[in-house]
Every structure is written in C-alpha cells, then in structure tokens.
C-alpha positions, 0 to 999 in steps of 0.5 A, a space after each residue: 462455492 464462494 471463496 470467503 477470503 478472496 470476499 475478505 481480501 476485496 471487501 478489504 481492498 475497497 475499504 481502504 481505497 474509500 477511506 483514502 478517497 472519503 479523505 479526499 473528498 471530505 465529509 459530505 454533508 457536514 462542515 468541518 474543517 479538514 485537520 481540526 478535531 471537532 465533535 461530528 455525526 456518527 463518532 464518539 469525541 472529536 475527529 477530523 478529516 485530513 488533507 489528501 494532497 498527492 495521495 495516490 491510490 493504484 493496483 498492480 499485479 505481478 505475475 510469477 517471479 516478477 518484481 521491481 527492476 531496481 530498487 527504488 524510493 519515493 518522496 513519500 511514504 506507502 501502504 501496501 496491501 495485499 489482496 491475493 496470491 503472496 507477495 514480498 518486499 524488502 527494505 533495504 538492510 531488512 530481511 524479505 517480508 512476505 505478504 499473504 492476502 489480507 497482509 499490508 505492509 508499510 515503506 517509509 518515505 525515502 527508503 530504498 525498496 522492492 516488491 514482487 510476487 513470490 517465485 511460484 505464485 502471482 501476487 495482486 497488490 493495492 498500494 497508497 502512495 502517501 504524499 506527492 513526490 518522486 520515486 528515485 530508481 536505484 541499483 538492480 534486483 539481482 536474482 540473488 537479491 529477489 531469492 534472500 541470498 544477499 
C-alpha cells in the first residue's frame, strides 16, 4: 500500500526545491531579463524571473526532542517546509508553532528562532534560506523553552 501523503509531502518538497533552483538558472530557452516583467511562454501577463544570489536550499532531519541549541537568526529570511513527521519553531515573543507534513512555516530576516522536532516524534524539514548572510547563535533552548513552559 502507497502512503499518499508522504507522495504529497515529496512531490511537494521537490517543487519548491526546483522552483528555488529554476530561479537560479533562469528560464532555459527564453531571453528574458531576470526581474522585469515581460510576456513569456507558458503564462498569462507579464512575469519575470528573480535573482537568486545567496539563496540556499538544505534538508535536515531531527530526530525525537531534538532541536537547536540556541536560539539563532539570520541575515535573511527562511522558508521552512514540512515533509514528515511534526516539527515546531518559535519566534522569539511568539507562541510554538507546530508543523505537520505539508505545513511551511516562515522566519523573517534578523529574528531570533528555533526549530525542532516535537517530543515523541522525528520530524524532516527543507528549508530555503532567502539571502546570503550570517546566522548569529543567541541564549540557549532550555528545556522549559522547547516544552512552552517559558
């Protein structure tokens, strides 16, 4: 038997992997200059594609209770996409969120966060990396942190 939602949850993953990597390479076979709107092949109006300078693209798995050390930000913004199990991330000052397969969430550029997997349950994430920059570590996840208990 074929687990429909994990399909979903690659399928989906993929997608967003090769939207991020078409941006970076453009679109083959047509001329177009890359951030102005013009009429192109296969779309309705004027489109364009962006630069992807910096952009980064990874996959990490965590396994049971795991998560960041410390809280952390970077330069830039991040995209972060759930593919299975269930995951969370908190954005300092902000509730946890929790992330089931096909959920995504988004970490604007120079906010402290974290992310994990839930207590009882591995959780695998891609994340997109919007922009070069640095990440900065911050003070650490204490357990009373990871559980919403501070």
């Amino acid at each position: 038997m074929t687990n429909p939602c994990g399909f979903r949850s690659a399928v989906a993953a993929v997608g967003l992997v090769g939207v991020v990597l078409a941006n970076a390479v453009g679109e083959i076979g047509h001329a177009q200059q890359v951030g102005v709107p013009a009429d192109a092949p296969g779309f309705i109006g004027k489109t364009a594609t962006l630069d992807t300078t910096g952009y980064s693209v990874g996959r990490r798995i965590f396994a049971p209770g795991s998560h960041n050390a410390t809280w952390h930000m970077h330069t830039a913004g991040q995209l972060i996409y759930a593919e299975s199990g269930h995951g969370r991330y908190q954005i300092m000052g902000q509730p946890i969120r929790e992330l089931a397969p096909g959920d995504t969430g988004y970490i604007p550029g120079g906010t402290m966060h974290w992310h994990g997997s839930v207590p009882n349950e591995s959780f695998t994430m891609t994340f997109v990396t919007m922009g070069a920059g640095a990440t900065t570590p911050g003070e650490p996840i204490t357990d009373e942190i990871y559980l919403g208990k501070k």
